[in-house]
LONU-250489 format. One line per 5 residues: number of its first residue (from 0); their letters; for each residue x, y, z of N, C-alpha, C. Coordinates in steps of 0.05 Angstrom, whole numbers. Each point is the difference from the previous one (the first is absolute). Layout:
NUM) A) X:Y:Z:X:Y:Z:X:Y:Z | ... .
! end
This chain:
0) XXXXX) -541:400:39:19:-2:-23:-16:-1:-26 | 22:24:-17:-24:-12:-28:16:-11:-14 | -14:-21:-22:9:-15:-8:3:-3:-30 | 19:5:-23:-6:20:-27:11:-23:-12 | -5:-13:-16:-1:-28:-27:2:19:-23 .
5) XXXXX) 25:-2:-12:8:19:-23:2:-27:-23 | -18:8:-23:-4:-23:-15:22:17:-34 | -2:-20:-16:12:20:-26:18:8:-1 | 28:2:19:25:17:-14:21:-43:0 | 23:9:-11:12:-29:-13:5:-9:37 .
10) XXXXX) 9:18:12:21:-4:33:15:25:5 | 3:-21:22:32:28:17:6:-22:4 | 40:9:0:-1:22:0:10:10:-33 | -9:23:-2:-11:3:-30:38:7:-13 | -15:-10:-28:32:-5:-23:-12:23:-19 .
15) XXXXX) -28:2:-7:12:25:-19:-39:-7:4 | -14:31:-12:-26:-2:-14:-12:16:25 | -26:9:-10:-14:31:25:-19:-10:21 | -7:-23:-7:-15:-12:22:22:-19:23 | 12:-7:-14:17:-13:22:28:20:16 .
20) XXXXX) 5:15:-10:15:29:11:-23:10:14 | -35:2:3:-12:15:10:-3:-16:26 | -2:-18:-3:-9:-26:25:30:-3:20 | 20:-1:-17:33:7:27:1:22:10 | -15:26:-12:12:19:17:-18:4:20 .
25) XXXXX) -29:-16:-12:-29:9:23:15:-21:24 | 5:-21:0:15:-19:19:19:5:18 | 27:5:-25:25:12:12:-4:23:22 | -24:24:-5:1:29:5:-27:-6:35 | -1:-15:3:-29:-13:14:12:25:23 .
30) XXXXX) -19:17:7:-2:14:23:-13:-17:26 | -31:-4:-5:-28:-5:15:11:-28:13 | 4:1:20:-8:-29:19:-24:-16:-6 | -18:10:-14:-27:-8:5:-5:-14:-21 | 19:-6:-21:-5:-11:-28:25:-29:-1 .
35) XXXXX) -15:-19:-11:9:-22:-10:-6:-8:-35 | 28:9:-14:-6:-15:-23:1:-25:-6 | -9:-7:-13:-5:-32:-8:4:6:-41 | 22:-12:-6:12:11:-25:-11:-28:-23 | -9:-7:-20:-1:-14:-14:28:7:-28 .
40) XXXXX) 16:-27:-3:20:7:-18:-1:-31:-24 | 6:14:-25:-7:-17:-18:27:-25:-8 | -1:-26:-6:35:-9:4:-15:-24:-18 | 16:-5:-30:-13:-22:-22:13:-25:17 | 15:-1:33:22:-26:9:-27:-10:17 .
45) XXXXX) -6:-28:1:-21:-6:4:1:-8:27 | 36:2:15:2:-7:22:1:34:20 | -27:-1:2:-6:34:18:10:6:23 | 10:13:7:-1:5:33:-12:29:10 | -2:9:22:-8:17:18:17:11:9 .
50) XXXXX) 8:24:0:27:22:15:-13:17:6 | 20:7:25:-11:42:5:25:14:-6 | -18:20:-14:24:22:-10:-14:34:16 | 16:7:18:10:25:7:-31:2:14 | -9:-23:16:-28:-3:20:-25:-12:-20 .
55) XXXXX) 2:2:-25:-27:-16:-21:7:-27:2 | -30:-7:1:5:-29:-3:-7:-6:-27 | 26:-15:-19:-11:0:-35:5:-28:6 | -27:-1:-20:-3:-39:-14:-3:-7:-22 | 23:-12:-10:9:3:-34:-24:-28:-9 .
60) XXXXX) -19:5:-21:-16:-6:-12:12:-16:-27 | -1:-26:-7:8:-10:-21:-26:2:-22 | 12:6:-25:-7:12:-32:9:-16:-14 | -11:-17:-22:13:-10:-17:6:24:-22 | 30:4:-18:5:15:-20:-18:0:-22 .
65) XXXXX) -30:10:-7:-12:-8:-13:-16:29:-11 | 26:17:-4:-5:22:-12:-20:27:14 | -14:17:-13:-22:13:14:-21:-3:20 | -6:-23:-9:-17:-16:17:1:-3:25 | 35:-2:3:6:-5:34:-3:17:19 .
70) XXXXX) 1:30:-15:-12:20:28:-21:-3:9 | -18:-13:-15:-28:1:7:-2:-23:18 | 17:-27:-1:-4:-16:15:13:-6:22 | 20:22:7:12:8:20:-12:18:19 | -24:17:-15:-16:17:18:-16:-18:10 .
75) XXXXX) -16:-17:-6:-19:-12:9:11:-23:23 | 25:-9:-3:10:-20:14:4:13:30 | 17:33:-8:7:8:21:-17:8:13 | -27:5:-8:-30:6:16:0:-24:10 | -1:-23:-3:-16:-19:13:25:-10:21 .
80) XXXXX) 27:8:2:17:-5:16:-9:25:19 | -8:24:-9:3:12:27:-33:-12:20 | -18:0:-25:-19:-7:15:4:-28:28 | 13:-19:-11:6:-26:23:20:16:25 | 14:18:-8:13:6:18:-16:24:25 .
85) XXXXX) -11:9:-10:-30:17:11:-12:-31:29 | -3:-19:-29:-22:-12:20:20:-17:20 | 13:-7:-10:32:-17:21:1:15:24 | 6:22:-4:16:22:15:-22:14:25 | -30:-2:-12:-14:4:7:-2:38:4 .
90) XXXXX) 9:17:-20:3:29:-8:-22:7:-5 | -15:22:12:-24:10:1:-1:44:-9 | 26:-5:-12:-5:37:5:21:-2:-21 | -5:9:-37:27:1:-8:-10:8:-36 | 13:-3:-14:-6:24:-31:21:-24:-15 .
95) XXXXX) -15:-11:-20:14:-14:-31:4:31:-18 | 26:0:2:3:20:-17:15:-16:-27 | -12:10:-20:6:-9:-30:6:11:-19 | 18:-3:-4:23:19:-24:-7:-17:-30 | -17:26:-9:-13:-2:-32:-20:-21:1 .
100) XXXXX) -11:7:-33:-25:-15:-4:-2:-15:-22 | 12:-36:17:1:-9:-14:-29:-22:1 | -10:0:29:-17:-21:5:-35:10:-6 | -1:21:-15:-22:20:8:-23:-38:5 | 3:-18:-33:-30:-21:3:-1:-12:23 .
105) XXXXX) 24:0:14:1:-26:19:-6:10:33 | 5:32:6:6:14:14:-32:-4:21 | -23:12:-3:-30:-10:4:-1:-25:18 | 5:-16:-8:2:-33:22:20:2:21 | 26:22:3:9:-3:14:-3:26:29 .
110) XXXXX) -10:18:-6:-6:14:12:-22:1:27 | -22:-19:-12:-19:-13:33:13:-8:18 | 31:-10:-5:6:-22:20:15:17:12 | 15:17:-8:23:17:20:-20:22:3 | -27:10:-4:-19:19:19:0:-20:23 .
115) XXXXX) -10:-33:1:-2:-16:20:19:3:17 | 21:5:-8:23:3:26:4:21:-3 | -8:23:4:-1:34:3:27:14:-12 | -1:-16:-21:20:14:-29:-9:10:-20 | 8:15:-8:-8:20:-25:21:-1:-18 .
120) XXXXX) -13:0:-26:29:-5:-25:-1:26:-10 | 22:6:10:13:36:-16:13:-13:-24 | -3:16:-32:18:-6:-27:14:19:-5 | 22:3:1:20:23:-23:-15:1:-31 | -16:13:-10:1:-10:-32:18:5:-22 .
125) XXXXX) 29:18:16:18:-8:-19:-4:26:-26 | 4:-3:-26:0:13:-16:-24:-14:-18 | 0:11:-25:-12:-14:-26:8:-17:-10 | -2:-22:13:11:-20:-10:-10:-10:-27 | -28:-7:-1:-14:4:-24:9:13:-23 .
130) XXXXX) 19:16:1:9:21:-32:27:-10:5 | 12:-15:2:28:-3:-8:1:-13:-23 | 16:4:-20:1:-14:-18:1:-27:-9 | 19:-15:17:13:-19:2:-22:-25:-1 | -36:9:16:-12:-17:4:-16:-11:-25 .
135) XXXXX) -10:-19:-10:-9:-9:-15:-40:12:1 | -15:0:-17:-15:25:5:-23:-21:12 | -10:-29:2:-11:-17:18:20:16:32 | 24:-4:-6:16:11:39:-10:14:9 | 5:21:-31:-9:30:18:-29:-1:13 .
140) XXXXX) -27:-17:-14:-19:9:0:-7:-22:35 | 13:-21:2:4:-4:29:17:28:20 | 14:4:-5:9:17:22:-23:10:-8 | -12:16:-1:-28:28:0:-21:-2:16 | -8:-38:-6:-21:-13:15:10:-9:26 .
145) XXXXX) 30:-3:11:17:-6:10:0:29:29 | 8:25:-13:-3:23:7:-21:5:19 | -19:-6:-23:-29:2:2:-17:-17:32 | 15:-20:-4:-7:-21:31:1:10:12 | 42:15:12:7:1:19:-13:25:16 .
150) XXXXX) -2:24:-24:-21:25:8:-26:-3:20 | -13:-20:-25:-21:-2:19:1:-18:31 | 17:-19:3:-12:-11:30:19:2:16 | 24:21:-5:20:15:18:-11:5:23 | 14:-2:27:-15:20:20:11:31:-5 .
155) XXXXX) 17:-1:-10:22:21:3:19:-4:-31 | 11:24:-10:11:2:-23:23:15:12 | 21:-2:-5:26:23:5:14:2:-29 | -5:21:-2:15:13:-33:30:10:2 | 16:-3:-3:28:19:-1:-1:20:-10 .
160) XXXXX) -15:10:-15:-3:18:-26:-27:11:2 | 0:28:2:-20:13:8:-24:-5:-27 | 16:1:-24:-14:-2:-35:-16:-22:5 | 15:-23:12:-6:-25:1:-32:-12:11 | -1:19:35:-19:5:6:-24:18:-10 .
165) XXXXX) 8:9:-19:-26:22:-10:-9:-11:-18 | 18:-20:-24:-7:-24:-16:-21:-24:11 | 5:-1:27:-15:-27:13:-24:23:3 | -15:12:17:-14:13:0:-23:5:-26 | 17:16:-22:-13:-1:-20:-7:-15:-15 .
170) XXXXX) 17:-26:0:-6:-24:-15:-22:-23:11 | -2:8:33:-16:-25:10:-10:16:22 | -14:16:-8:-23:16:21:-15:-15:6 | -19:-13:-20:-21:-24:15:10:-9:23 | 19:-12:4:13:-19:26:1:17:20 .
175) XXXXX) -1:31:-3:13:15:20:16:-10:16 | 30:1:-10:16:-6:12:16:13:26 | 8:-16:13:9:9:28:42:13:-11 | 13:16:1:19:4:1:20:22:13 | 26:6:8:11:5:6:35:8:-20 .
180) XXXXX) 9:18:1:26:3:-11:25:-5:18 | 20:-15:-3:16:2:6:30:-6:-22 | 2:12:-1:35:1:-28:22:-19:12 | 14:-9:-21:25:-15:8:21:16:-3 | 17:-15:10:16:15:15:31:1:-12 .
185) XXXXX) 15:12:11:30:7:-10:13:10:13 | 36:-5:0:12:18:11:28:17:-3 | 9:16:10:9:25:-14:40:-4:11 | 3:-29:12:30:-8:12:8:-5:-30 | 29:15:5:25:-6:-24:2:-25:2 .
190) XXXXX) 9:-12:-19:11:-19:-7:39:3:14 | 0:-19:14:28:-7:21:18:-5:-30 | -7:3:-23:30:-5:-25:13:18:7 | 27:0:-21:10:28:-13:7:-9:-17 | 23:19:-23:9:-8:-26:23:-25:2 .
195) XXXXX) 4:3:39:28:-13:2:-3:-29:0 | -28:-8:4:-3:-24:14:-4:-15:-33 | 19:-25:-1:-3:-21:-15:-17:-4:-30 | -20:-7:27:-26:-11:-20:-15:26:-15 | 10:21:6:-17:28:-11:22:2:-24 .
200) XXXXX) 27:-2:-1:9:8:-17:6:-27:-19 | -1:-26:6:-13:-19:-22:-19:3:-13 | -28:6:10:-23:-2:-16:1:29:-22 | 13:25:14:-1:27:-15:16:-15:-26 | 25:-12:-3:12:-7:-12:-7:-22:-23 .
205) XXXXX) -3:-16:4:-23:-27:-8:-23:17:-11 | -11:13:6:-28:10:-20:15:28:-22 | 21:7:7:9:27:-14:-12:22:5 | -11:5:13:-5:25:20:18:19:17 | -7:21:-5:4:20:37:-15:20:14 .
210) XXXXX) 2:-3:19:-10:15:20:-8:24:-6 | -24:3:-7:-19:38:-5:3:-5:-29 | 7:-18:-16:-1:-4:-32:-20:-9:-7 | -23:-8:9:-20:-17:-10:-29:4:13 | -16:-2:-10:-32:-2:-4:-1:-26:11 .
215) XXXXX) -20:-12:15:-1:-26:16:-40:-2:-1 | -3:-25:0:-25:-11:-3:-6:-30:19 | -15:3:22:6:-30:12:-26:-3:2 | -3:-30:-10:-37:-7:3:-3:-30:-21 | -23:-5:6:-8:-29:-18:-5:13:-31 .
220) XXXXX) 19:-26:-12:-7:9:-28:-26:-5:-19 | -15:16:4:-27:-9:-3:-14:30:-27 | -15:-3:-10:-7:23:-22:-12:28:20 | -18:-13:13:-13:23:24:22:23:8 | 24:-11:-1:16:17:14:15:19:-20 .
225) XXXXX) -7:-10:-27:2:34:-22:33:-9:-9 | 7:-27:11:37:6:-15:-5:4:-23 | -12:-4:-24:-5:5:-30:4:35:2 | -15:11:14:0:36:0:30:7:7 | 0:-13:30:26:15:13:27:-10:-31 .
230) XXXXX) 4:-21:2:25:-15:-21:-1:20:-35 | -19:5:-11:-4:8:-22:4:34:-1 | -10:8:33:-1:40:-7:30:-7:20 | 11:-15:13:31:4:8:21:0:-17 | -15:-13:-29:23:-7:-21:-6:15:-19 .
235) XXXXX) -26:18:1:3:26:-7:12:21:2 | 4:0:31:14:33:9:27:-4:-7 | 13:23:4:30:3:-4:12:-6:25 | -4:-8:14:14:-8:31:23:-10:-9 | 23:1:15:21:-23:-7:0:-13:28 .
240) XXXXX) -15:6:11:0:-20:24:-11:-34:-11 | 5:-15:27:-5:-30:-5:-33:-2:10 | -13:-20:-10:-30:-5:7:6:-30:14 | 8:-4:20:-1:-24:24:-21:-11:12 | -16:-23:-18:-19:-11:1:2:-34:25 .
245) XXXXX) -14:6:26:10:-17:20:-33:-25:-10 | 3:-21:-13:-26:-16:7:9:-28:-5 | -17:-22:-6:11:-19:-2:-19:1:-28 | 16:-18:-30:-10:2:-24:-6:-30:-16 | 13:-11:19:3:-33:-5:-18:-12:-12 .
250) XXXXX) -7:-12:-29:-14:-10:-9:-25:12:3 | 8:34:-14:-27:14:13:-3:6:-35 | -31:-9:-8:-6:2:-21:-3:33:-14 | -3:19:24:2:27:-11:18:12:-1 | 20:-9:13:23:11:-7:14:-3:-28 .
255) XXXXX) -6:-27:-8:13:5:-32:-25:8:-13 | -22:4:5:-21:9:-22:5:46:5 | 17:3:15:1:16:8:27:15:-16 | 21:-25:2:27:6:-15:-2:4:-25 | -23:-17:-9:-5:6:-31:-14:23:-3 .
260) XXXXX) -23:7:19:-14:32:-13:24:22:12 | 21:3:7:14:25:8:30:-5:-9 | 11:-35:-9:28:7:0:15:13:20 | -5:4:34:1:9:14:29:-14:9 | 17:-25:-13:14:-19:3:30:20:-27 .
265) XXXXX) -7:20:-9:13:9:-22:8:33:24 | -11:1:14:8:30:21:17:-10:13 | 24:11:8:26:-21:16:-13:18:38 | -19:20:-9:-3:14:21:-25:-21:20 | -15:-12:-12:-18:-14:10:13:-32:20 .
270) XXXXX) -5:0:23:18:-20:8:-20:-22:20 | -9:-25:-7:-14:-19:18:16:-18:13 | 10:3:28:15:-4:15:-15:-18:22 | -11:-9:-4:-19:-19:10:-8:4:35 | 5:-27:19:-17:11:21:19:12:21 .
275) XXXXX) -3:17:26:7:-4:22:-3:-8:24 | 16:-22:14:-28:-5:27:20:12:19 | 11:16:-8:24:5:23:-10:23:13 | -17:7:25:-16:25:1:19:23:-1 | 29:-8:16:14:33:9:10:3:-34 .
280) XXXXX) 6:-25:-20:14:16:-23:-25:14:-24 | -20:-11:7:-25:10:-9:-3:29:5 | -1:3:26:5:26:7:16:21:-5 | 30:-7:8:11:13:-13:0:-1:-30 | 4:-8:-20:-14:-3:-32:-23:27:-9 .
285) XXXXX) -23:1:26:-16:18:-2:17:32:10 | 13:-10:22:6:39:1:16:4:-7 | 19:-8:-23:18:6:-12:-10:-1:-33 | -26:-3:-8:-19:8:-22:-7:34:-10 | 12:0:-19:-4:33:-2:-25:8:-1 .
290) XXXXX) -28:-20:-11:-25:-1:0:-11:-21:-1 | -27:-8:14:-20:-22:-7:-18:2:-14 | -4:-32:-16:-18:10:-18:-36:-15:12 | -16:-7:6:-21:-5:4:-32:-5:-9 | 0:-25:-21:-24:4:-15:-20:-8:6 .
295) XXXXX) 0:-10:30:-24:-14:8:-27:1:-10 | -20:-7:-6:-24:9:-14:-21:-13:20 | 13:-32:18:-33:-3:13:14:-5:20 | -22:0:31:6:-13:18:6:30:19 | -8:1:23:6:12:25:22:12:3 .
300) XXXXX) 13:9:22:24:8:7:14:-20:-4 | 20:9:-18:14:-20:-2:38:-4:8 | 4:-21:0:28:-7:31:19:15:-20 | -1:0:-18:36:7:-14:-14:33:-8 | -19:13:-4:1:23:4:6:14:23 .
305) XXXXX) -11:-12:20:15:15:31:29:-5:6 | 9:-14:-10:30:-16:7:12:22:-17 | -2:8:-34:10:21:-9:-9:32:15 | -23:5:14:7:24:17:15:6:11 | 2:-28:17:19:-3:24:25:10:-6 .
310) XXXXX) 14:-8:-25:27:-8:-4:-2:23:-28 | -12:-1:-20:11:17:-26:-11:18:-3 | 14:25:2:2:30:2:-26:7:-20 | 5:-9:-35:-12:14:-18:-17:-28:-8 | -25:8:-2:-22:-25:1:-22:13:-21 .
315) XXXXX) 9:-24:-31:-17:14:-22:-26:-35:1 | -20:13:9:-24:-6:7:-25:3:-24 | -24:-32:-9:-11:1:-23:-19:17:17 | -17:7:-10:-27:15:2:-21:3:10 | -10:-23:9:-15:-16:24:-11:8:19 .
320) XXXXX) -27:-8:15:0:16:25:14:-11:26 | 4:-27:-12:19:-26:29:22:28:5 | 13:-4:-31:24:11:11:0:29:4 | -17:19:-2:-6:28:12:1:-6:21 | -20:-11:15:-9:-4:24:26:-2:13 .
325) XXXXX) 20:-10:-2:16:-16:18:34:34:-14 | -1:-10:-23:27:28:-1:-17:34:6 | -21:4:-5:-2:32:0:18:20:-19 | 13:12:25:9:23:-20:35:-7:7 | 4:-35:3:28:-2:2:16:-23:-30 .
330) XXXXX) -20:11:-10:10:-16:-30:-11:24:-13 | 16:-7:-33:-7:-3:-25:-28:-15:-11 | -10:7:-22:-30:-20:-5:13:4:-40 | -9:-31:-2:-2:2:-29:-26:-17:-11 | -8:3:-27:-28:-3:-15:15:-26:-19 .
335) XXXXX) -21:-15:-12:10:-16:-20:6:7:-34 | -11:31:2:-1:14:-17:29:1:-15 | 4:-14:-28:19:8:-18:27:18:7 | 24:-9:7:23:32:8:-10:12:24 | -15:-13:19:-11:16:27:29:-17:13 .
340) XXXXX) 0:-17:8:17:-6:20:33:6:-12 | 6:-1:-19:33:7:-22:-1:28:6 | -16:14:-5:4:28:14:7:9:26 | -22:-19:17:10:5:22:23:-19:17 | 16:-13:-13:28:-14:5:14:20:-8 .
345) XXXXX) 3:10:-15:11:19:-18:-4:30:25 | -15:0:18:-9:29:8:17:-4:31 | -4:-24:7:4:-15:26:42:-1:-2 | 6:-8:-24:35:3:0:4:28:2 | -16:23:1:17:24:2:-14:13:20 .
350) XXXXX) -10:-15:16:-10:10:35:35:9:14 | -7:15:14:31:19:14:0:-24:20 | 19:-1:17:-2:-24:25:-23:16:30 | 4:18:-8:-19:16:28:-26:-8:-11 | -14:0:-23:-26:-5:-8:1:-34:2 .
355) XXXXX) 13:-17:6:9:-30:0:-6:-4:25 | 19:10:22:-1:0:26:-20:4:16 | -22:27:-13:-22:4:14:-21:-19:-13 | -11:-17:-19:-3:-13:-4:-2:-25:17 | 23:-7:-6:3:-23:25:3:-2:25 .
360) XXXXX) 1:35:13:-10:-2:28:-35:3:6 | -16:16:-25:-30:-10:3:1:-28:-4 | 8:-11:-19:-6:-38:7:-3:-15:28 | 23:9:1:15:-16:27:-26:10:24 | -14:25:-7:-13:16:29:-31:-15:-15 .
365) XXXXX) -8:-5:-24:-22:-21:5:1:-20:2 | 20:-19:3:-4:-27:21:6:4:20 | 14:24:14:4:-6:29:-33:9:3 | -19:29:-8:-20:7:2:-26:-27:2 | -1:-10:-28:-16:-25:-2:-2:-23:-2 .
370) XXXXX) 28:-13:6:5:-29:-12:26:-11:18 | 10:15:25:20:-7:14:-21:-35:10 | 21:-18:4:-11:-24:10:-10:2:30 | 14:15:16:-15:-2:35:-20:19:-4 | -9:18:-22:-34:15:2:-13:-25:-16 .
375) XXXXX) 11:-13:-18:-19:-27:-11:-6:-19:16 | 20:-14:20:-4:-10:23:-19:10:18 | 8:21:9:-17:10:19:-28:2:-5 | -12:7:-22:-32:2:-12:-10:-28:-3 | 13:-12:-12:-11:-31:6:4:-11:30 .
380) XXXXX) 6:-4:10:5:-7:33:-22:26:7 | -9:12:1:-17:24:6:-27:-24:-5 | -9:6:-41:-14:-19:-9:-11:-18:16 | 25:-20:10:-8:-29:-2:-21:0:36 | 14:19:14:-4:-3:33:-25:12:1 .
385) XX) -12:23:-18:-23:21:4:-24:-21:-11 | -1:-17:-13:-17:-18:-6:-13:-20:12 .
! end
């Protein structure tokens, strides 16, 4: 039996976010007899317990609410929980796999002891975390050195993102790093709504929307992700369609530093409709989107770009190589360049429905091609056993 200690995603079973959707479906989707997960899940209730969900054994880890800080002290806690459970259990054959790099300084001391019990620590490294805006430039310059750890005393690196891995490579050749690709995953099932059901025609209603009327955007509201580009060249073009912005804005300091550089609050077409956790009305929301918009700028394959293959026909995509890599020749591409993207909103409303349709049947044929979840399952369960 092997034995896989998944450190870094919040839990299962997962409520929203790409590491914890990646960890239910690797669980949920378990083929191999031969694998036992052992799930670490994060919970600020100080009274913990132990559950199995769908054959993992997860052990919710208490965090005090103490901002940024706590991922980092939730990685380290949940290492030293799996490590007692290693030596308890008496497990001799098994992989700390670790989602992102948050522990790179601390990472070094822990690694002798699970070689001692014939474990190896595999890391996801995730995206650039280092360039997000949001971080304070002491943060950023920890994530780098942070990065920098996990690279070097990885046994094993798994990239989602092919860019991702050619970045580790080039950035930390000294280490000669050990790695492997494997992409996350998505899938290409309708959404069980219709227009008839209830709650689809409350929320259409409640936000002032309809169905094939609107431009849609779902993702963290963060600068990296270009809403300043997309919001400013959408309220450029002549569209009379709606711009249906899905995030949470709540006491988000860029969002009003944002309302003031665009007045984007004066377009009746611009609409922030805040979150959804409801996956099937999420879904449906997306295939009933006449286009997506997608500014991602850092970070790997990312979950809500494959989720719009899956589901939205016409997919206007920033420039990127993440997001080449992953759409090809089943999107649109736009530049940050001045009237580049207003043009092409503007070019995208007078697509015929046959140029729409084929569109969104190449989408749909690169996640079933590279990103269906039982070929993502299956390569890791491959991964984990060949080692």
């Amino acid at each position: 039996m092997k034995h896989i200690f998944i450190v870094g995603s919040k839990g299962i079973p997962a409520q929203y976010g790409g590491y914890e959707t990646f960890v239910d479906n690797l669980v949920s989707k378990q083929v191999s007899k031969d694998i036992k997960y052992h799930v670490a899940c994060m919970t600020f209730d100080k009274n913990t317990k132990d559950y199995s969900y769908q054959g993992a054994e997860c052990h919710q880890i208490h965090v005090p609410d103490i901002g940024g800080p706590k991922a980092i002290l939730y990685d380290l806690k949940a290492l030293k929980w799996a490590l007692n459970t290693i030596k308890r259990a008496h497990l001799t054959n098994g992989i700390i796999y670790i989602l992102a790099c948050r522990i790179g300084p601390f990472i070094h001391s822990y690694i002798p002891e699970f070689h001692q019990y014939g474990f190896q620590v595999w890391v996801n490294p995730d995206g650039h975390e280092w360039l997000r805006a949001k971080w304070s430039k002491p943060v950023r310059k920890y994530w780098k050195i942070s990065e920098s750890g996990m690279v070097k005393n990885a046994d094993l690196l798994i990239c989602d993102s092919k860019n991702i891995e050619k970045y580790i490579h080039q950035e930390y050749d000294k280490y000669n790093p050990k790695t492997t690709f494997i992409a996350y995953g998505a899938d290409i099932t309708k959404s069980p709504l219709t227009y008839e059901d209830k709650k689809v025609q409350d929320w259409y209603k409640a936000k002032e929307v309809m169905p094939n009327g609107y431009y849609l955007i779902v993702g963290r509201f963060v600068p990296e992700n270009n809403y300043e580009t997309m919001i400013r060249e959408f309220m450029a073009s002549k569209t009379k369609k709606d711009l249906v912005i899905i995030t949470n804005v709540e006491k988000n300091a860029f969002y009003n530093s944002l309302k003031e550089k665009t007045h984007f609050d004066q377009d009746k077409r611009i609409k922030f409709v805040g979150t959804v956790y409801d996956k099937d009305l999420l879904k449906f929301i997306r295939e009933n989107a006449y286009g997506y918009l997608h500014g991602h700028s850092v970070g790997g394959t990312n979950p809500s770009l494959l989720e719009a293959l899956g589901s939205t026909k016409l997919n206007l995509l920033y420039n990127v190589g993440f997001n080449r890599e992953v759409g090809e020749s089943a999107a649109l591409y736009w530049s940050k360049t001045p009237g580049f993207l207003s043009e092409l909103i503007e070019e995208a409303d007078n697509l015929t429905s046959s140029q729409i349709e084929n569109l969104g049947k190449k989408a749909k044929q690169r996640v079933i091609d590279g990103y269906s979840w039982e070929k993502i399952v299956d390569k890791y369960e491959n991964t984990f056993l060949k080692d």
